[in-house]
PDB file with one MODEL, atoms N, CA, C and O in Angstrom:
MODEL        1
ATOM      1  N   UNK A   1       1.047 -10.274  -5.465  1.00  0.00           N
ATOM      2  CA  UNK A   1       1.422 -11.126  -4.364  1.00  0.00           C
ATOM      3  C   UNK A   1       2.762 -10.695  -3.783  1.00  0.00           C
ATOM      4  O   UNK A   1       3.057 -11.157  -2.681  1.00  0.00           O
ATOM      5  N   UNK A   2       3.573  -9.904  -4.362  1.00  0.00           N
ATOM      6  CA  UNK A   2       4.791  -9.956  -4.299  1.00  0.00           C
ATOM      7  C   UNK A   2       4.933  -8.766  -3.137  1.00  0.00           C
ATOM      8  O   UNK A   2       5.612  -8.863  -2.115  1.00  0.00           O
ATOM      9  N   UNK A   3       3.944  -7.356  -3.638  1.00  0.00           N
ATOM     10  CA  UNK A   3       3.977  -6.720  -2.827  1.00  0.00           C
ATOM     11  C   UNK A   3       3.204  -6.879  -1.127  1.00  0.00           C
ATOM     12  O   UNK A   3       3.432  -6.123  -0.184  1.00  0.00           O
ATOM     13  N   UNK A   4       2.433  -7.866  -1.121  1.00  0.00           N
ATOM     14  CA  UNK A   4       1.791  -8.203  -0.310  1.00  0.00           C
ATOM     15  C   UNK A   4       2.798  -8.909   0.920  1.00  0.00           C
ATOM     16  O   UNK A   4       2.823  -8.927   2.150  1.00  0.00           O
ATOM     17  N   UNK A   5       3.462  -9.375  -0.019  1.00  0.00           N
ATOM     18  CA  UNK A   5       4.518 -10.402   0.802  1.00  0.00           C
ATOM     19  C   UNK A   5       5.343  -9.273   1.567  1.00  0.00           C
ATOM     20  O   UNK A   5       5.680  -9.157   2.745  1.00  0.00           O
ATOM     21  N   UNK A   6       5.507  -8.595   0.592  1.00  0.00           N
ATOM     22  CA  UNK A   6       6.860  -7.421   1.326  1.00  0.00           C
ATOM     23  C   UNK A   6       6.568  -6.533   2.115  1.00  0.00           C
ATOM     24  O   UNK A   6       7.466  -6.086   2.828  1.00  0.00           O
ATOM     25  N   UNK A   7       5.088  -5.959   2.234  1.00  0.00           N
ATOM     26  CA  UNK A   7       4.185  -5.355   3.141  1.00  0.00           C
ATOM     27  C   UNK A   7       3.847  -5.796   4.580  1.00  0.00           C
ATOM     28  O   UNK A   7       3.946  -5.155   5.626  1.00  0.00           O
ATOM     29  N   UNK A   8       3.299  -7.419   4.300  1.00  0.00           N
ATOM     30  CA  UNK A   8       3.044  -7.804   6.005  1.00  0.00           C
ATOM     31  C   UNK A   8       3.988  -7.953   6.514  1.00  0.00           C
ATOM     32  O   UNK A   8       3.592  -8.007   7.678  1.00  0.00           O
ATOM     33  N   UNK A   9       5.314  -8.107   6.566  1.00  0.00           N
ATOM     34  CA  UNK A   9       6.014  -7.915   7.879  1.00  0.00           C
ATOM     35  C   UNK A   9       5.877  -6.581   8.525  1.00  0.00           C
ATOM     36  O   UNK A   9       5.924  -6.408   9.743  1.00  0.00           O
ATOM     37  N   UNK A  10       5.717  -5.721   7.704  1.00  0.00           N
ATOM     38  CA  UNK A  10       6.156  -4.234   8.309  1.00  0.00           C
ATOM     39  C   UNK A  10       4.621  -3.842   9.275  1.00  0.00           C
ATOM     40  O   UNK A  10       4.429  -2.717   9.736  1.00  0.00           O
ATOM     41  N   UNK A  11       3.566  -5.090   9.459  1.00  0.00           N
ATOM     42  CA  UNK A  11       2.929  -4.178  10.599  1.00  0.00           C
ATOM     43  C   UNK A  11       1.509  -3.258  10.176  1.00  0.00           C
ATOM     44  O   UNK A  11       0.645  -2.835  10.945  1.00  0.00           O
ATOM     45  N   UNK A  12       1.589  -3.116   8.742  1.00  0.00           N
ATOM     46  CA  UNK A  12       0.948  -2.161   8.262  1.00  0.00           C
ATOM     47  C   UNK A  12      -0.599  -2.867   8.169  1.00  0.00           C
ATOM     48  O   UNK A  12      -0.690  -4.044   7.820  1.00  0.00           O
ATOM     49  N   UNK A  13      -1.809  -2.065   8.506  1.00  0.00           N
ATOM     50  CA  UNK A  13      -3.019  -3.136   8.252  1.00  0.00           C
ATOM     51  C   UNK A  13      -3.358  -2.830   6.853  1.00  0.00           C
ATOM     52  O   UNK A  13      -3.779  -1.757   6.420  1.00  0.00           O
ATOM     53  N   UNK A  14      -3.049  -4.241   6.007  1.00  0.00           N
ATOM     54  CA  UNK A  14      -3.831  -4.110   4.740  1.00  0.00           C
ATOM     55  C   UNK A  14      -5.295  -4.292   4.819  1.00  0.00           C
ATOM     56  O   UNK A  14      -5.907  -4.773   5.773  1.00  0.00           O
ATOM     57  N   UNK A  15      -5.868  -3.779   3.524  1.00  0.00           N
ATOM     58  CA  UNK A  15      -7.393  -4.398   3.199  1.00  0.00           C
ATOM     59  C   UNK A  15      -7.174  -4.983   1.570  1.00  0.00           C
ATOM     60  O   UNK A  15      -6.707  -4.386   0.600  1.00  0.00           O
ATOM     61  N   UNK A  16      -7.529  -5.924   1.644  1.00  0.00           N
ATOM     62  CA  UNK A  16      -7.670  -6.029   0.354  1.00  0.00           C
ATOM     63  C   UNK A  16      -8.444  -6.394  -0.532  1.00  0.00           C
ATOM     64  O   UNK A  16      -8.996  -7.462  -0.266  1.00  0.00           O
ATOM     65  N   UNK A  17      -8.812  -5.787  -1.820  1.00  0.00           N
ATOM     66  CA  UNK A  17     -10.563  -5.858  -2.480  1.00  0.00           C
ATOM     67  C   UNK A  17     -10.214  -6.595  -3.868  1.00  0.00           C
ATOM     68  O   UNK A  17      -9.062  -6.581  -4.303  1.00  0.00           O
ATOM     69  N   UNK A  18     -10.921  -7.028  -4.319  1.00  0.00           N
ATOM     70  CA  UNK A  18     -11.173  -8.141  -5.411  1.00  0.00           C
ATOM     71  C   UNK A  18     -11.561  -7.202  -6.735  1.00  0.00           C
ATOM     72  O   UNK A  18     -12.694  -7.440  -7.152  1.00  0.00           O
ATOM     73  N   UNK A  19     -11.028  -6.457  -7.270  1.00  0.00           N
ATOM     74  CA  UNK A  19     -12.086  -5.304  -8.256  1.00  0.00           C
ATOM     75  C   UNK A  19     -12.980  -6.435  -9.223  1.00  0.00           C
ATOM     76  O   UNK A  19     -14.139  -6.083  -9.442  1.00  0.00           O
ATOM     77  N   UNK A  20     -12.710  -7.270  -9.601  1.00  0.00           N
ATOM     78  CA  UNK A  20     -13.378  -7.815 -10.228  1.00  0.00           C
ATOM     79  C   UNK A  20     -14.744  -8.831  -9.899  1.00  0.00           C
ATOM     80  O   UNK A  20     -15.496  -9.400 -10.690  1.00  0.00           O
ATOM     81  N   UNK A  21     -14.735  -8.802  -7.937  1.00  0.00           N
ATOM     82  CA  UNK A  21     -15.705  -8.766  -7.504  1.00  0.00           C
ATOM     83  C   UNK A  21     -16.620  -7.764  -7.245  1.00  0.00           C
ATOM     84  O   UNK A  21     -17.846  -7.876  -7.250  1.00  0.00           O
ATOM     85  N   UNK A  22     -15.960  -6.776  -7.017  1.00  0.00           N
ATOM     86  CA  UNK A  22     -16.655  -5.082  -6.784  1.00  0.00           C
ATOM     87  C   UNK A  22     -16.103  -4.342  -7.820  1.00  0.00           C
ATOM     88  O   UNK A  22     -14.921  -4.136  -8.094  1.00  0.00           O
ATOM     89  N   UNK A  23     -17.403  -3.872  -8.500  1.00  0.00           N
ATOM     90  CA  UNK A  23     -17.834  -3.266  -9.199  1.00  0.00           C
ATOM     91  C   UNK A  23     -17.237  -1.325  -9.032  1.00  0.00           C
ATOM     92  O   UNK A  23     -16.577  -0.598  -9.775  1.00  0.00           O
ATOM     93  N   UNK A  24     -17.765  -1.159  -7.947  1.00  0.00           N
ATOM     94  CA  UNK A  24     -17.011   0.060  -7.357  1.00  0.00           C
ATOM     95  C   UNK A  24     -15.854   0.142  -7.345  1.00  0.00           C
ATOM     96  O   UNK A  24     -15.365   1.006  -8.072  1.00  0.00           O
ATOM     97  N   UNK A  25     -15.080  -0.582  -6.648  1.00  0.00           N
ATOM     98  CA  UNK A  25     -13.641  -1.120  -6.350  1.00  0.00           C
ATOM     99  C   UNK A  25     -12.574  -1.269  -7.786  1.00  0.00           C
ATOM    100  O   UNK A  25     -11.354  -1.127  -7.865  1.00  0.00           O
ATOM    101  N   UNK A  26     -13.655  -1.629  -8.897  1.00  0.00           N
ATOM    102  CA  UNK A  26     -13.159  -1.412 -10.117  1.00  0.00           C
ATOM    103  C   UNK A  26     -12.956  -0.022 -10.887  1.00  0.00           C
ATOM    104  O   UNK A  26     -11.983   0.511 -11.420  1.00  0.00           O
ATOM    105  N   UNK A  27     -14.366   0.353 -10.706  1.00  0.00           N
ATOM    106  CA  UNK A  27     -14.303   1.744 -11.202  1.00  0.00           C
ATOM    107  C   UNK A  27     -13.020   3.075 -10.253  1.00  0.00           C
ATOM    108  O   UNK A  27     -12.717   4.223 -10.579  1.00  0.00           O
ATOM    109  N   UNK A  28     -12.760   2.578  -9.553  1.00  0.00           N
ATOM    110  CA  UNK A  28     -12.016   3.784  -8.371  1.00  0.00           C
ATOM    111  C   UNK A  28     -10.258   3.460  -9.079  1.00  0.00           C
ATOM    112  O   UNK A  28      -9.380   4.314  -9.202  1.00  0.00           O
ATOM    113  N   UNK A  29     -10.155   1.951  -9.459  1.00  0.00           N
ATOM    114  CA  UNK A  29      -9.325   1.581  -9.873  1.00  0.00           C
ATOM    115  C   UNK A  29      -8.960   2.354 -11.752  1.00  0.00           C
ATOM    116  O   UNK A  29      -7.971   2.854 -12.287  1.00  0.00           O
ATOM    117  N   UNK A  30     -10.055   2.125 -12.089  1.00  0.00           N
ATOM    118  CA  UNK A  30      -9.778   2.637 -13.832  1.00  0.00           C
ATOM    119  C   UNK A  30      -9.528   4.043 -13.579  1.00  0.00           C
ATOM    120  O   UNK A  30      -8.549   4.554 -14.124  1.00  0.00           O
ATOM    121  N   UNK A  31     -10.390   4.849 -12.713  1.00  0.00           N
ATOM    122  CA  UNK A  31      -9.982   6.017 -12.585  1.00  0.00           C
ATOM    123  C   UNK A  31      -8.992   6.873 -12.274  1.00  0.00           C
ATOM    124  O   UNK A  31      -8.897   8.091 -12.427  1.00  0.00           O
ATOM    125  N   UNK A  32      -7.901   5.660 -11.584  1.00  0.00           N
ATOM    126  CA  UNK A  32      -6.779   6.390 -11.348  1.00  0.00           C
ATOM    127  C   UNK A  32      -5.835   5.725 -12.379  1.00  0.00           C
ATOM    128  O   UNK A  32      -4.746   6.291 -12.468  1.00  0.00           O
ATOM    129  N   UNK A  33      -5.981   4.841 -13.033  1.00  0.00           N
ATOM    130  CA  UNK A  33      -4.996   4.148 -13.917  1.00  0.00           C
ATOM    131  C   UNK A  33      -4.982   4.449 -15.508  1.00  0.00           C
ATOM    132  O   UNK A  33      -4.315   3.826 -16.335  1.00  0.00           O
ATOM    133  N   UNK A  34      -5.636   5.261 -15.702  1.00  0.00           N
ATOM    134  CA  UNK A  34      -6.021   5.446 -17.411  1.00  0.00           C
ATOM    135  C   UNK A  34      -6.921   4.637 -17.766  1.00  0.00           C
ATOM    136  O   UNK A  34      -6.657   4.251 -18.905  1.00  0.00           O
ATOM    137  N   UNK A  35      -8.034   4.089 -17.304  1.00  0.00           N
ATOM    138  CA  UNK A  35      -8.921   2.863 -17.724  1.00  0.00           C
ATOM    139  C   UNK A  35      -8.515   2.042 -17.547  1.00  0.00           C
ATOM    140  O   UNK A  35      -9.281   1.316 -18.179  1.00  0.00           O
ATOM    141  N   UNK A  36      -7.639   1.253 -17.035  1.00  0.00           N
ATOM    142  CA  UNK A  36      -6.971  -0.033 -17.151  1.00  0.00           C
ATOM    143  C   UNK A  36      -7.782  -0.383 -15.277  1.00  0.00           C
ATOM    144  O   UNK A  36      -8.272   0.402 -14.465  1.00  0.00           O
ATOM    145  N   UNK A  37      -7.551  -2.100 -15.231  1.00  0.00           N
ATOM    146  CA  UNK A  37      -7.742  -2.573 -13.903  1.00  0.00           C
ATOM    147  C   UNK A  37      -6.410  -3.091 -13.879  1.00  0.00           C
ATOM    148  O   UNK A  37      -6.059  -4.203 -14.271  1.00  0.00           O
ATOM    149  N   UNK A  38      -5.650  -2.128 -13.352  1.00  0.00           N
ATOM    150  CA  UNK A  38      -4.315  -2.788 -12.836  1.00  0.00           C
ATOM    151  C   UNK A  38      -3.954  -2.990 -11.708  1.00  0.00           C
ATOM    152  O   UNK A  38      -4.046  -1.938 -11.076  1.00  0.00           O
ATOM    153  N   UNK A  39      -3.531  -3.918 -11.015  1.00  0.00           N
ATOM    154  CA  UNK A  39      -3.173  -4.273  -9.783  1.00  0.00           C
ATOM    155  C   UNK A  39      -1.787  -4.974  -9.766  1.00  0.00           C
ATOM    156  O   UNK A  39      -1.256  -5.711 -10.597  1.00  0.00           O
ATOM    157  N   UNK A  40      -1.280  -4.417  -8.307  1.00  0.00           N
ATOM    158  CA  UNK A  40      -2.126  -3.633  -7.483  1.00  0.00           C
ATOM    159  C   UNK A  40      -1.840  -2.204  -7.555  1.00  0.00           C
ATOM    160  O   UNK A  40      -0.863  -1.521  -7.862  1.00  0.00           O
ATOM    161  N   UNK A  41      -3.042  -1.991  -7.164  1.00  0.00           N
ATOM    162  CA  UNK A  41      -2.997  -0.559  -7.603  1.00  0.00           C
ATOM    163  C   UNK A  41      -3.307  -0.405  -5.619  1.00  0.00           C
ATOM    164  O   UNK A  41      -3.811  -1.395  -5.088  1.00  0.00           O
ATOM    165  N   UNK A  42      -2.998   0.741  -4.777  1.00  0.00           N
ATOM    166  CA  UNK A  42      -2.544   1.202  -3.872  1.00  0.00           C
ATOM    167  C   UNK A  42      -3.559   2.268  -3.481  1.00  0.00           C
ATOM    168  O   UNK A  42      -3.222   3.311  -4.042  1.00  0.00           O
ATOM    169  N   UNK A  43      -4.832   2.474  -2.643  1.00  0.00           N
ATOM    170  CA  UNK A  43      -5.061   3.623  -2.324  1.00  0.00           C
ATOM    171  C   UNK A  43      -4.686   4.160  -0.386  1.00  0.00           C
ATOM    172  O   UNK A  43      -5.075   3.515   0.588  1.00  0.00           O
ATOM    173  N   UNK A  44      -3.894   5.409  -0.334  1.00  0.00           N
ATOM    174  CA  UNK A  44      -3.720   5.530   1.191  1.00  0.00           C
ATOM    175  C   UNK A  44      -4.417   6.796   1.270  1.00  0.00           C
ATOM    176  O   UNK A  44      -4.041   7.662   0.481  1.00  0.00           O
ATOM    177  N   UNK A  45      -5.335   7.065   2.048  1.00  0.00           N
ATOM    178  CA  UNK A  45      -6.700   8.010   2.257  1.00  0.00           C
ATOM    179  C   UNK A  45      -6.905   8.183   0.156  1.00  0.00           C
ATOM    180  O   UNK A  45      -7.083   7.449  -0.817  1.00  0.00           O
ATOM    181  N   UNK A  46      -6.790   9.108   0.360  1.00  0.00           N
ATOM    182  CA  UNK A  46      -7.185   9.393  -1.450  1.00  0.00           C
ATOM    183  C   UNK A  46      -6.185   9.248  -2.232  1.00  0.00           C
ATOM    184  O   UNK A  46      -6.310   9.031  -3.437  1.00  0.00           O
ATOM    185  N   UNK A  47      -4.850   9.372  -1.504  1.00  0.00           N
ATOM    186  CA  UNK A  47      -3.705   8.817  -2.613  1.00  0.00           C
ATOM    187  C   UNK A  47      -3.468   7.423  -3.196  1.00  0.00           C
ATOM    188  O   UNK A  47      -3.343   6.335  -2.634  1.00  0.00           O
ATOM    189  N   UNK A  48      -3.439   7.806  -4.611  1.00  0.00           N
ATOM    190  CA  UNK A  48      -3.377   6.590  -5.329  1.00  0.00           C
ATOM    191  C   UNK A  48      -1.868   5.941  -6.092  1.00  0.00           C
ATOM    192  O   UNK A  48      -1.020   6.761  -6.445  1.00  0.00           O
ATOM    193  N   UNK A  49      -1.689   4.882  -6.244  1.00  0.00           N
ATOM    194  CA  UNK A  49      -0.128   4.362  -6.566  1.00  0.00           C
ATOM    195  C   UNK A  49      -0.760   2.739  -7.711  1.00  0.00           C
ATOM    196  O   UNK A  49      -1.332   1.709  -7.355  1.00  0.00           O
ATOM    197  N   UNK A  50      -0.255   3.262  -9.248  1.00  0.00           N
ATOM    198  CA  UNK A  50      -0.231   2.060  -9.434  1.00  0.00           C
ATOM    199  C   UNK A  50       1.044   1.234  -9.750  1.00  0.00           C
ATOM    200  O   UNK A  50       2.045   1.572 -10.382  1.00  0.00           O
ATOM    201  N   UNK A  51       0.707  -0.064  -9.075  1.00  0.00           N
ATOM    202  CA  UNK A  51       1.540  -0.978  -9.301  1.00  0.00           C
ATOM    203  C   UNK A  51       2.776  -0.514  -8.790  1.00  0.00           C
ATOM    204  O   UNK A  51       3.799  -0.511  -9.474  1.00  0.00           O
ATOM    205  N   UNK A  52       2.703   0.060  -7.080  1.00  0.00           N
ATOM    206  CA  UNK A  52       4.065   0.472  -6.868  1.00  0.00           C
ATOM    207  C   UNK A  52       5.090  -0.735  -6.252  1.00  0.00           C
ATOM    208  O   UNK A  52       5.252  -1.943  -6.420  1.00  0.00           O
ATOM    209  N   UNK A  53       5.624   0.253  -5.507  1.00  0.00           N
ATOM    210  CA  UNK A  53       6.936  -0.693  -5.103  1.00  0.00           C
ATOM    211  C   UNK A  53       6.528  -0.968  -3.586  1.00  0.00           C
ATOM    212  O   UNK A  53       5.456  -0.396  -3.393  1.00  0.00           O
ATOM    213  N   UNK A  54       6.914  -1.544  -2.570  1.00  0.00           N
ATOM    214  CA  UNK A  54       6.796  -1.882  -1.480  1.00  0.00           C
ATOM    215  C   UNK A  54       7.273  -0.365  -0.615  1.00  0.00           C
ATOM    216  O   UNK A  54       6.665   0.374   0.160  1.00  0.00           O
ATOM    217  N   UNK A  55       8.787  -0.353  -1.244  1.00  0.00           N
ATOM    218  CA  UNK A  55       9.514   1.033  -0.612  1.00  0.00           C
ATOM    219  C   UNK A  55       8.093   2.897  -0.827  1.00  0.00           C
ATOM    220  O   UNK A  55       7.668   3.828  -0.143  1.00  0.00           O
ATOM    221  N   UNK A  56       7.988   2.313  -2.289  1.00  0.00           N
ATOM    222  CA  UNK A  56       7.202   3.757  -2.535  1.00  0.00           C
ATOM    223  C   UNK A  56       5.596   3.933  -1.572  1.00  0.00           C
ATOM    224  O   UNK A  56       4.880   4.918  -1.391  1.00  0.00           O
ATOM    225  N   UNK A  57       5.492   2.630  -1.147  1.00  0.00           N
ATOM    226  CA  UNK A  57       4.046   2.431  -0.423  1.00  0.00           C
ATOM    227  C   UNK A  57       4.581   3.152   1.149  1.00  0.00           C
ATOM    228  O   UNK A  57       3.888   4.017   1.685  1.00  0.00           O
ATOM    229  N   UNK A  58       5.594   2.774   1.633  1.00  0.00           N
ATOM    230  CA  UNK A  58       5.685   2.866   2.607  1.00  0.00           C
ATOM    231  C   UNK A  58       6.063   4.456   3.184  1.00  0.00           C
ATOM    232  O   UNK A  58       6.062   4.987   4.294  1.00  0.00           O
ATOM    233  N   UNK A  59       6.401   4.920   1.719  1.00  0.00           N
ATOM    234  CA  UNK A  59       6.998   6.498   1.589  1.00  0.00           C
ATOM    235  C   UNK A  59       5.595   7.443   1.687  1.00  0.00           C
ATOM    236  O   UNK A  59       5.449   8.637   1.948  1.00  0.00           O
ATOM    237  N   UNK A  60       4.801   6.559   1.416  1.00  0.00           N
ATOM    238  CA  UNK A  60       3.224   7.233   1.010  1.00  0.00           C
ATOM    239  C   UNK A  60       2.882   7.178   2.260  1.00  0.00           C
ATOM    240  O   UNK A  60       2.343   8.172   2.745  1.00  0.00           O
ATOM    241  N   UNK A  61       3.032   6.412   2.794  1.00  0.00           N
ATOM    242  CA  UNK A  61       2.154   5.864   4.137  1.00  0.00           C
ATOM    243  C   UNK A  61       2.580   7.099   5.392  1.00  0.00           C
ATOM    244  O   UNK A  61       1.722   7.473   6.191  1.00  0.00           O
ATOM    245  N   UNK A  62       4.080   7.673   5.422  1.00  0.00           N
ATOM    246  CA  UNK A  62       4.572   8.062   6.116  1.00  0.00           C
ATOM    247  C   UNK A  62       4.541   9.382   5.704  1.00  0.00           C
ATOM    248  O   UNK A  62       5.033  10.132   6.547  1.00  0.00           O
ATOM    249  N   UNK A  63       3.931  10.208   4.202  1.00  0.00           N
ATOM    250  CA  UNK A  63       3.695  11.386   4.229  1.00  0.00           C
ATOM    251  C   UNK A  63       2.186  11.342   3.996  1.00  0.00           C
ATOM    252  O   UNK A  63       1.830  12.467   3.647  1.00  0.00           O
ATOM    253  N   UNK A  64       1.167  10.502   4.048  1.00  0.00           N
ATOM    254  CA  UNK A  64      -0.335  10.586   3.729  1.00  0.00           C
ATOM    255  C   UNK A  64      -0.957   9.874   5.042  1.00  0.00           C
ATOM    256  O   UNK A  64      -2.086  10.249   5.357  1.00  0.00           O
ATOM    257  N   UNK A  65      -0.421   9.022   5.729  1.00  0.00           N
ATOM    258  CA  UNK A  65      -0.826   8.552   6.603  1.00  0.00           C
ATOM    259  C   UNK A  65       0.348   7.807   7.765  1.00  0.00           C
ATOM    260  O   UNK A  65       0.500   6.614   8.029  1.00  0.00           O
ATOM    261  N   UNK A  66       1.029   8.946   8.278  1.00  0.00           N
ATOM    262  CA  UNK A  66       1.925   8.749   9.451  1.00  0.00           C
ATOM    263  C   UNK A  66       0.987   7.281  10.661  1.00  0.00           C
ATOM    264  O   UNK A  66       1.338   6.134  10.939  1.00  0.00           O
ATOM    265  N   UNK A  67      -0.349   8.174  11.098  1.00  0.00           N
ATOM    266  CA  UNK A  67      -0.689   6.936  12.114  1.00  0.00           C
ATOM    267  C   UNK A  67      -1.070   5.922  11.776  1.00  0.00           C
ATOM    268  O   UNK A  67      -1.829   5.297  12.516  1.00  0.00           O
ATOM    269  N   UNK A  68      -0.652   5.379  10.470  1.00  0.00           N
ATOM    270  CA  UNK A  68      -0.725   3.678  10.303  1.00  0.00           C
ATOM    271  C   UNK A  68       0.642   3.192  10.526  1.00  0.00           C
ATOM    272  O   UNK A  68       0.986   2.045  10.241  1.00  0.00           O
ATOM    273  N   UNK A  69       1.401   4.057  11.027  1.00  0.00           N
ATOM    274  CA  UNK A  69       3.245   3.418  10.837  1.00  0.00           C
ATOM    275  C   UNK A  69       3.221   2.674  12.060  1.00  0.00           C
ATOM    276  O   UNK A  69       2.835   3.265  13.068  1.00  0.00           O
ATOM    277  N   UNK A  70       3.692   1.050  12.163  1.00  0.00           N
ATOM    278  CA  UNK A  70       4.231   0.663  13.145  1.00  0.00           C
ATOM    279  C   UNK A  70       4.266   1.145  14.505  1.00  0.00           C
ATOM    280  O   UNK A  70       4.495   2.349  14.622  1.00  0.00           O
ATOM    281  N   UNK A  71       4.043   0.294  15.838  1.00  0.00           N
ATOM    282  CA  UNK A  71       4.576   1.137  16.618  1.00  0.00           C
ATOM    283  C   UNK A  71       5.882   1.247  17.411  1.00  0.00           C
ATOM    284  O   UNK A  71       6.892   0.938  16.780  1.00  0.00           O
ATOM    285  N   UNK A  72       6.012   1.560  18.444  1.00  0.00           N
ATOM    286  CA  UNK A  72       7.720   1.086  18.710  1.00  0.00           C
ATOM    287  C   UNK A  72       8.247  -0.205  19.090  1.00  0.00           C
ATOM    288  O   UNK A  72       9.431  -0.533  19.010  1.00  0.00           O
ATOM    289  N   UNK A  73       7.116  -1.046  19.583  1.00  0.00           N
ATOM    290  CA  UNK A  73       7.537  -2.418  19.630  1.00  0.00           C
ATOM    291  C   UNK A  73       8.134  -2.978  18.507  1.00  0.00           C
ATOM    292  O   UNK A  73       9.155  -3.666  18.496  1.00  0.00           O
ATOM    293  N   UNK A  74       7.061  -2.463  17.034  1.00  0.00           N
ATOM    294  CA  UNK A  74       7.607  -3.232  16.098  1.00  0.00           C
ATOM    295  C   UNK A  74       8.382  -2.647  15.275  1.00  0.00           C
ATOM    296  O   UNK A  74       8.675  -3.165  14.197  1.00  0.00           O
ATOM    297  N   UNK A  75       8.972  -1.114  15.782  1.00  0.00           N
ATOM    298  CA  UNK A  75       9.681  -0.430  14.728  1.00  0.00           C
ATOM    299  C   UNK A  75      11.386  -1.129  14.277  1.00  0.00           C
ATOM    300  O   UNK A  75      11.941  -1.070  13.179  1.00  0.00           O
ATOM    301  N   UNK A  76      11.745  -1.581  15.192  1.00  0.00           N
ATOM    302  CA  UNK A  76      12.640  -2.685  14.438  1.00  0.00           C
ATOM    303  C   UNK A  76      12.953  -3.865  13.742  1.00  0.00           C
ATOM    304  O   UNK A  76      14.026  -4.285  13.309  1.00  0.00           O
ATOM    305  N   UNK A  77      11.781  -4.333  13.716  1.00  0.00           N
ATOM    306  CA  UNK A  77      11.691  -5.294  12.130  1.00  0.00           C
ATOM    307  C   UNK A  77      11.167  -4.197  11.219  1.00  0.00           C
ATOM    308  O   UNK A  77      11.797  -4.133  10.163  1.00  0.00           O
ATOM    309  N   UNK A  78      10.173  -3.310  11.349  1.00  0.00           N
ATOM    310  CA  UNK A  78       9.615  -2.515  10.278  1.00  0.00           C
ATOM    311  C   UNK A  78      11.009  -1.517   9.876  1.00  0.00           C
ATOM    312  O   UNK A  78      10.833  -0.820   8.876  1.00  0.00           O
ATOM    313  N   UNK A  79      12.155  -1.408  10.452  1.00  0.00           N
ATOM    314  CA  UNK A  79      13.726  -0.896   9.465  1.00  0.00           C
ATOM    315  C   UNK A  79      14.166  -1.589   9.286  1.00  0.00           C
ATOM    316  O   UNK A  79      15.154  -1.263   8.628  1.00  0.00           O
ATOM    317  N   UNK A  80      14.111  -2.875   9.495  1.00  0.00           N
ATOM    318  CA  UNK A  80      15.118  -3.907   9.026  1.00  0.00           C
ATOM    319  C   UNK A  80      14.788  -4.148   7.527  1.00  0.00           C
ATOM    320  O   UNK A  80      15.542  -4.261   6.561  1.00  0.00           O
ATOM    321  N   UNK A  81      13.141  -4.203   7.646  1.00  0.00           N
ATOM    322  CA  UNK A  81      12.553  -4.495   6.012  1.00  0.00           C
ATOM    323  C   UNK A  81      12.862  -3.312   5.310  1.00  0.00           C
ATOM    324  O   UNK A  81      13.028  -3.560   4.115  1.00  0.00           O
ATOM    325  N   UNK A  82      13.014  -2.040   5.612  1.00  0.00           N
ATOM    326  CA  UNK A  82      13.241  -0.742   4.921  1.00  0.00           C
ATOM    327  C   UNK A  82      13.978   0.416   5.878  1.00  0.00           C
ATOM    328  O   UNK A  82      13.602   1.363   6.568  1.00  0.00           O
ATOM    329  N   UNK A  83      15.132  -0.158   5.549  1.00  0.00           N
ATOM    330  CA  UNK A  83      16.131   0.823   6.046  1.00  0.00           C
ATOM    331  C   UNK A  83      16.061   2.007   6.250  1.00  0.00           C
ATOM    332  O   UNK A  83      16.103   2.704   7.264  1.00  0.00           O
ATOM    333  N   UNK A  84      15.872   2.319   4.467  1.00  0.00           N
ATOM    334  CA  UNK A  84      16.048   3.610   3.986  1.00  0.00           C
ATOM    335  C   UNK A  84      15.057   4.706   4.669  1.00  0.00           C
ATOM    336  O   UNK A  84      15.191   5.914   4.869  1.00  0.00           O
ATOM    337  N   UNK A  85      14.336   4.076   4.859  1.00  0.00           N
ATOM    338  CA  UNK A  85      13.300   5.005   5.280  1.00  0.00           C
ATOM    339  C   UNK A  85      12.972   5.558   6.805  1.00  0.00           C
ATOM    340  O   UNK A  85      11.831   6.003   6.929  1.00  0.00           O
ATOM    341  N   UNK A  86      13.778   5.591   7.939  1.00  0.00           N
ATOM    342  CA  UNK A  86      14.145   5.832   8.865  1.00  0.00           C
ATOM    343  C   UNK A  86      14.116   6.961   9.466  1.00  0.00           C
ATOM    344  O   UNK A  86      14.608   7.077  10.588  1.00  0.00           O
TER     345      UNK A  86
ENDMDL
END
């Protein structure tokens, strides 16, 4: 929840899946985690992140998937939430 919280301001479109409703969604999950269903676990195209940070998602996003970044309307709340990353 925590990362979820720190994510929607910045703009970014989440999806988000239930692994323990999907079956698939589970298995994609153990596979990148050592067997474990840990969440959240993070996929951006095929890159996988478990249990990251808000900052490390957004670091991913911007070397695995640049055209989900904000656009310029909203690029100033999306640095206000993460400076660093500019």
């Amino acid at each position: 929840m925590m990362l979820r919280a720190r994510l929607k301001p910045t703009g970014l479109p989440l999806r988000e899946v239930n692994i323990w409703e999907d079956p698939d969604a589970a298995a994609r999950v153990r596979a990148v985690a050592d067997g474990n269903e840990t969440v959240p676990t993070v996929f951006i195209g095929e890159h996988a992140m478990v249990n990251p940070t808000a900052n490390r998602v957004m670091a991913a996003v911007r070397d695995h998937a640049p055209h989900l970044l904000p656009t310029r309307e909203r690029s100033a709340r999306w640095r206000r939430f993460f400076p660093q990353l500019r």
